[in-house]
RODO-2510 file (C-alpha; in nm, 4 decimals, decimal comma):
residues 291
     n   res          X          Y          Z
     1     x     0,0000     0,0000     0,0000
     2     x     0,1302     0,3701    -0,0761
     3     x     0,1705     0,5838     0,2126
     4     x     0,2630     0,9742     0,2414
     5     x     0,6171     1,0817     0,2068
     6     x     0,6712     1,2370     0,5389
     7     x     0,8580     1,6097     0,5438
     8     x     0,9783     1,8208     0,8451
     9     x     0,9340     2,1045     0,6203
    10     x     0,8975     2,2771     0,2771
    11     x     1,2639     2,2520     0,2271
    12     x     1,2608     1,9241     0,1484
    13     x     1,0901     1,9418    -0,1476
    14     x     1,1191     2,3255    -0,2573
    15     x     1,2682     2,2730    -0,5880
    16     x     1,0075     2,0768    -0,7398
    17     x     0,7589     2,2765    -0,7541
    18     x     0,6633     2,6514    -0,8496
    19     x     0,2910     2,7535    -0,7395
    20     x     0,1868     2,6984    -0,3626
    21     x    -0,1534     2,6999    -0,2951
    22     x    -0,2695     2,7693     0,0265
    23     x    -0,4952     2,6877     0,2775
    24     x    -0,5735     2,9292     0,6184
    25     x    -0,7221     2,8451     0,8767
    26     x    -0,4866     2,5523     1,0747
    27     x    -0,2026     2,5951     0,8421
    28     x    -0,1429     3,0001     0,8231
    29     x    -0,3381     3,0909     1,1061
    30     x    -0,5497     3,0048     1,3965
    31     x    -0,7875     3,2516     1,3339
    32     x    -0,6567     3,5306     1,5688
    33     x    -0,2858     3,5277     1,4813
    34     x    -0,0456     3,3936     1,2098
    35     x     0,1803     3,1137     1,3053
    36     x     0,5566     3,2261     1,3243
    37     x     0,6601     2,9365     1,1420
    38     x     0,4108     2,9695     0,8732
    39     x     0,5160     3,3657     0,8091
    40     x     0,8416     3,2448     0,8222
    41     x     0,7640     2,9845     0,5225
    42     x     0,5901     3,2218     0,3307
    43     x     0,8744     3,4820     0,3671
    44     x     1,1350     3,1809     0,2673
    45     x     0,8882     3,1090    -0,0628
    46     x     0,8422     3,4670    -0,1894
    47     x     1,2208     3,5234    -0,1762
    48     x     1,2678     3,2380    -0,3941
    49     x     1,0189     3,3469    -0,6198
    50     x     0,7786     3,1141    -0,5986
    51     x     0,3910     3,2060    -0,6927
    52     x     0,1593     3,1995    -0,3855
    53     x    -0,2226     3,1463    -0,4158
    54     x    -0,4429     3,1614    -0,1038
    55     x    -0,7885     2,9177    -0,1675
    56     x    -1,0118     2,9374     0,1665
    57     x    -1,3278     2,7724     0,2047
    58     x    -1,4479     3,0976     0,3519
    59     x    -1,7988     3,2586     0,2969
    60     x    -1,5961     3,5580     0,3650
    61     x    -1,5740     3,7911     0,0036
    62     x    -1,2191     3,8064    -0,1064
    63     x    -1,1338     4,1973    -0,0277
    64     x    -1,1997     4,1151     0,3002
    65     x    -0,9762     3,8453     0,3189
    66     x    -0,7227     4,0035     0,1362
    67     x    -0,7788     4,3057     0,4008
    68     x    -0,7403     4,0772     0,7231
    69     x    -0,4056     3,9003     0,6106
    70     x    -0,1784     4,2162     0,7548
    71     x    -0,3243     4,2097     1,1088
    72     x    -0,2360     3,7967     1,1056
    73     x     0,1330     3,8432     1,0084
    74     x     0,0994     3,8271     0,6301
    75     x     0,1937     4,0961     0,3156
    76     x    -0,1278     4,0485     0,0555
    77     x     0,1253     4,1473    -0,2199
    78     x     0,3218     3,8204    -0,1205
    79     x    -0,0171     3,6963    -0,3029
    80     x    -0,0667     3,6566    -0,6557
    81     x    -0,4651     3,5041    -0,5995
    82     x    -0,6998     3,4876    -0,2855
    83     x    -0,9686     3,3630    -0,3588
    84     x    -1,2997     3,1814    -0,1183
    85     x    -1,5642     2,9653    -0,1201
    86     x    -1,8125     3,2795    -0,0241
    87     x    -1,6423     3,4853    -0,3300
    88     x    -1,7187     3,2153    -0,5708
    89     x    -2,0915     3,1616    -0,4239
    90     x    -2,0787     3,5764    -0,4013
    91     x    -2,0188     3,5996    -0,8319
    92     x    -2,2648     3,2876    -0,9048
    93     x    -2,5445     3,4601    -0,7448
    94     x    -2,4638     3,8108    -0,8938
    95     x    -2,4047     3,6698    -1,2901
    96     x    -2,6102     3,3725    -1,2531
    97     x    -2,2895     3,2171    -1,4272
    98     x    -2,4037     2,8111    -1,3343
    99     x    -2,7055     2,6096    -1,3963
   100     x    -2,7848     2,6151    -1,0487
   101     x    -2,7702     2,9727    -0,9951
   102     x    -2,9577     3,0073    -1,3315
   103     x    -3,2817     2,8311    -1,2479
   104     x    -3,3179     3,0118    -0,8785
   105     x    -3,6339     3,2142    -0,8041
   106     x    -3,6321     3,5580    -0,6338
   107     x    -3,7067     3,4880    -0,2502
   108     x    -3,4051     3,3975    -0,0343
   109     x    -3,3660     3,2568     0,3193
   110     x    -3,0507     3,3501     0,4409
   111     x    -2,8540     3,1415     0,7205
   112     x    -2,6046     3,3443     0,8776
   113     x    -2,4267     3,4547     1,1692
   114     x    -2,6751     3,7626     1,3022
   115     x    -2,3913     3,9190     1,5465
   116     x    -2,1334     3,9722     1,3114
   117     x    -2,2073     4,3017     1,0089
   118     x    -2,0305     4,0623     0,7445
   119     x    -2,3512     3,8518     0,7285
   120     x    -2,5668     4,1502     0,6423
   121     x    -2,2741     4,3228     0,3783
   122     x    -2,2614     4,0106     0,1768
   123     x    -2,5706     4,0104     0,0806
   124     x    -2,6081     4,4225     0,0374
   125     x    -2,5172     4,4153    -0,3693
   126     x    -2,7441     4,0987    -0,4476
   127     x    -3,0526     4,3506    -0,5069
   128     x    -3,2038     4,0997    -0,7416
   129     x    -3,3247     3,8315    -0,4585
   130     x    -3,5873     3,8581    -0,1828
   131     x    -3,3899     3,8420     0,1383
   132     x    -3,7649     3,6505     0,3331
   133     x    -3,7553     3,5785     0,7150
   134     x    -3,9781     3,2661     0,6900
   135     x    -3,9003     2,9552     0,5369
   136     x    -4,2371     2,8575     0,4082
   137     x    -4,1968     3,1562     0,1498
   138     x    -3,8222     3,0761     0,0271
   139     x    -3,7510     2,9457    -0,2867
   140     x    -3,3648     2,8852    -0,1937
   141     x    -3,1482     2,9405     0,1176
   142     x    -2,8420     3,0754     0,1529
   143     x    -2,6581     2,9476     0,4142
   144     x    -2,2666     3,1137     0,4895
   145     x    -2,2315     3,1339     0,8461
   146     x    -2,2966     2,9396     1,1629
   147     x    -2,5136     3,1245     1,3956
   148     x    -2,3813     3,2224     1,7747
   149     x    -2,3780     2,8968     2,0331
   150     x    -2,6031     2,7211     1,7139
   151     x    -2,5317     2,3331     1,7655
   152     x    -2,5718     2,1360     1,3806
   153     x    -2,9206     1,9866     1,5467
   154     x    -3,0554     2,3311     1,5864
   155     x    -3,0842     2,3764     1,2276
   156     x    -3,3028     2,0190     1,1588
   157     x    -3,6569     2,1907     1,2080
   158     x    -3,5486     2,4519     0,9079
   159     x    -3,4115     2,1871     0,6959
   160     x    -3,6940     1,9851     0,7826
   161     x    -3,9560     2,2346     0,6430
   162     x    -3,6864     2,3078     0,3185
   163     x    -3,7081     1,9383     0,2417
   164     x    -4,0672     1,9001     0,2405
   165     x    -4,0896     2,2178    -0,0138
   166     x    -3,7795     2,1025    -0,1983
   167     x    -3,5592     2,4012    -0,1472
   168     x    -3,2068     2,4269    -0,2488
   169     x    -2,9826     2,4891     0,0066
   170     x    -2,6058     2,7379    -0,1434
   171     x    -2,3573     2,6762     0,1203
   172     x    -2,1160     2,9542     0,1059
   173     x    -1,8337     2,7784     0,3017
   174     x    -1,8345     2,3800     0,2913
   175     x    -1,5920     2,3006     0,5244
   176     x    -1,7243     2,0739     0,8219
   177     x    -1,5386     2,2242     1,0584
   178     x    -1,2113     2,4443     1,1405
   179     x    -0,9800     2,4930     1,4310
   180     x    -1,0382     2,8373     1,6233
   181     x    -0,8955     2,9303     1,9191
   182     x    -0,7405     2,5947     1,9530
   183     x    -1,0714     2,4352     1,9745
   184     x    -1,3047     2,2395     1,6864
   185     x    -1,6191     2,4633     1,5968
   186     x    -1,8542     2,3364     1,3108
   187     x    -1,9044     2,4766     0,9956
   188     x    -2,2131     2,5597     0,7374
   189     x    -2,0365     2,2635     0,5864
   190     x    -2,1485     2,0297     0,8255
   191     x    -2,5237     2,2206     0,7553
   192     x    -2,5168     2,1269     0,4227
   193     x    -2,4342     1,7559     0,4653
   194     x    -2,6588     1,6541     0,6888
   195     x    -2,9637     1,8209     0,4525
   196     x    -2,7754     1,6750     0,1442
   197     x    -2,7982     1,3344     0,3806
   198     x    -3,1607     1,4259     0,4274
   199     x    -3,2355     1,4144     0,0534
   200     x    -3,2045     1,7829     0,0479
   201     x    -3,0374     1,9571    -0,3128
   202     x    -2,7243     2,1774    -0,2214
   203     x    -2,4664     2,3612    -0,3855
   204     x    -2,1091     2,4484    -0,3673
   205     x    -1,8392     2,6038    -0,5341
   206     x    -1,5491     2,6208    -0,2845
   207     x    -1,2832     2,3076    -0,2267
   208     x    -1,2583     2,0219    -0,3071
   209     x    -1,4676     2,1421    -0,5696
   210     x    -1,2226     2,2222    -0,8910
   211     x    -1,4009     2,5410    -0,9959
   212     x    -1,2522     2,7044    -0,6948
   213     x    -0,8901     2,5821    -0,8009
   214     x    -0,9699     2,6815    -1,2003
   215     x    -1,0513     3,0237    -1,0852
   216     x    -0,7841     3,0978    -0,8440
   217     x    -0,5065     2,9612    -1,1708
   218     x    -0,6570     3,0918    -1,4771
   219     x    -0,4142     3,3768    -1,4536
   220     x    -0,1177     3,1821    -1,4897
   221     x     0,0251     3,1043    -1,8760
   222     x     0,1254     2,8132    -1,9199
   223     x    -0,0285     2,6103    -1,5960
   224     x     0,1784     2,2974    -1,5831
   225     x     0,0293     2,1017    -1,2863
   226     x     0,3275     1,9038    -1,2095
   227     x     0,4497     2,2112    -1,0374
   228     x     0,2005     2,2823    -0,8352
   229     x     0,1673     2,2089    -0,4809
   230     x    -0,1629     2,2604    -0,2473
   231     x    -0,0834     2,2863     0,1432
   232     x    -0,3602     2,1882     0,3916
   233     x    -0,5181     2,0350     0,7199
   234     x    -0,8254     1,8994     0,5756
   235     x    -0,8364     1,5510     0,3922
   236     x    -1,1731     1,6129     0,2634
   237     x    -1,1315     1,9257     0,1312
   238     x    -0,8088     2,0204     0,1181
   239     x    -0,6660     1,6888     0,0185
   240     x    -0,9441     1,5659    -0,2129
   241     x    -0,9644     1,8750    -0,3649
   242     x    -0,6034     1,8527    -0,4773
   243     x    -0,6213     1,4934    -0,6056
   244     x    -0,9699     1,6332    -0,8106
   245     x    -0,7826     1,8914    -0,9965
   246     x    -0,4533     1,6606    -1,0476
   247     x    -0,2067     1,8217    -0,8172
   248     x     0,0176     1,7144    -0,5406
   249     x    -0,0226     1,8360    -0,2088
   250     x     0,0848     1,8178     0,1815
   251     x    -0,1721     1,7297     0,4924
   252     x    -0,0542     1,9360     0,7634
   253     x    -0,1983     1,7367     1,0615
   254     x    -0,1531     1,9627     1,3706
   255     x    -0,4602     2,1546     1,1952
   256     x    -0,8330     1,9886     1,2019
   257     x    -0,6938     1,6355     1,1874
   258     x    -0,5133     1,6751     1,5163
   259     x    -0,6718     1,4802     1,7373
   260     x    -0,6045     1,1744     1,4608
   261     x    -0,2034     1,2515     1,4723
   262     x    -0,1363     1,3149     1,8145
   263     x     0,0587     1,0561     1,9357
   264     x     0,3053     1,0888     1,5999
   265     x     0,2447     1,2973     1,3638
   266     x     0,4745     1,1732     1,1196
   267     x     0,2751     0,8238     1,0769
   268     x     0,0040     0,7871     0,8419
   269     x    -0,0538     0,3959     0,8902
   270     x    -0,1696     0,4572     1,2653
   271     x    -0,5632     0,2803     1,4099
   272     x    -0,6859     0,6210     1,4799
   273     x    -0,6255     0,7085     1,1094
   274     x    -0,9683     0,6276     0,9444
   275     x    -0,8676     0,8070     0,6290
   276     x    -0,6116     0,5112     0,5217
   277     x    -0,8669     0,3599     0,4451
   278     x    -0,9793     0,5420     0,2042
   279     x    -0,9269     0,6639    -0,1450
   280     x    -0,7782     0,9755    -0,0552
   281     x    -0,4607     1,0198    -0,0120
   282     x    -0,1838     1,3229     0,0020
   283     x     0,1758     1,3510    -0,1654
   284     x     0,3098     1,4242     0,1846
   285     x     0,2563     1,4807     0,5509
   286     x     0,4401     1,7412     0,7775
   287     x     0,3289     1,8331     1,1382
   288     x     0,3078     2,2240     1,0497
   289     x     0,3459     2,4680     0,7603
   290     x     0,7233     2,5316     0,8378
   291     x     1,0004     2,5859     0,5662
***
């Protein structure tokens, strides 16, 4: 059976490849600050002139991400693409640019966090939709951000009633979960799979979907994928979204998968590891995002 190359760092494998794409949350940041190590690896990759892409699965719109990166350690011009999940679901709803987002009707139930001012701005340019507070009037919901001290069973009697009127459900960010303040907090992700489980219709556009990677490359002349390496915590998104678009790519496992690599975090043939299993597999493994 193939296994991971295991890395201590970057270093290791620097000259083979040219483009770095990036993940955030667990591998640049926590979510407050940027990891020394990982401003120190970016720093290390910009002065060899390597090309640095950013792809978050973030309902967050990409000038604000591009905004936040100096207060976590990080210069946006190191950057030559940031791009999220909640940009790409941002554009599809504004151009109606996918089949999905083609066929929607006007009124919108949106599923958001209602303490934070980002929930309400996202939505402020997308005059053409209905923003409805009931449920029983939506013809789609938009779901981006988990609402304050919301558990994922909170949300069943909404998906409940979307189910029974056949509503699609847009998830804006499809991660299941991400590491904040050291701790495990649940994303829409997790939202959107249980009413996909459900029999529910949902959408997405960020990883491990390839649009997401398209986008965030379709700059670059000449792509040759062989050179390209994504960096990342998450095996179903990060990972799989890799292997979908035909790259190589590093799990860094002190990120969501923690609590799998513990005890050595250099070992990917361990009983905790569920994932070997699997069909999904990364080019390497390294314990942090470290040069």
């Amino acid at each position: 059976m193939k296994f991971p190359i295991v890395i201590k760092g970057l270093n290791e494998i620097i000259n083979k490849y040219d483009i770095f794409i990036l993940d955030q949350w667990g591998v640049m940041h926590d979510g407050r600050i940027g990891f020394d190590y990982a401003i120190n690896c970016v720093n290390e990759l910009v002065k060899q002139k390597k090309k640095l892409i950013i792809i978050s699965n973030s309902s967050k719109r990409k000038d604000l991400t591009i905004n936040r990166l100096p207060s976590l350690g990080y210069d946006p011009n190191d950057f030559d693409e940031v791009m999220t999940s909640g940009e790409m679901i941002w554009q599809s709803l504004k151009k109606s640019n996918y089949d999905f987002t083609k066929k929607l009707k006007k009124n919108c139930y949106y599923l958001y966090d209602e303490t934070k001012n980002e929930g309400t701005e996202y939505i402020s340019k997308l005059k053409k939709f209905n923003f409805i507070k009931d449920i029983k009037d939506a013809d789609f919901i938009l779901a981006t951000t988990i609402s304050n001290k919301m558990k994922t069973l909170d949300y069943m009697p909404i998906l409940e009633l979307a189910l029974k009127k056949n509503i699609p459900l847009i998830c804006a960010n499809p991660d299941f979960e991400t590491l904040e303040n050291d701790s495990l907090t649940i994303c829409m992700g997790t939202i959107a799979e249980l009413y996909k489980s459900l029999g529910g219709s949902i959408f997405i556009l960020g990883k491990p979907k390839k649009d997401i990677y398209i986008e965030s490359t379709k700059q670059i002349i000449e792509l040759d994928k062989s050179k390209i390496l994504a960096v990342g915590d998450s095996i179903y998104h990060d990972i799989q979204g890799a292997n979908l678009f035909g790259i190589d790519s590093v799990l860094i496992t002190s990120g969501i998968h923690n609590s799998i690599f513990k005890d050595d975090h250099s070992k990917w043939n361990t009983k905790l590891n569920n994932f070997k299993n699997s069909d999904i597999l990364p080019t390497y493994m390294c314990s942090n995002f470290k040069y």
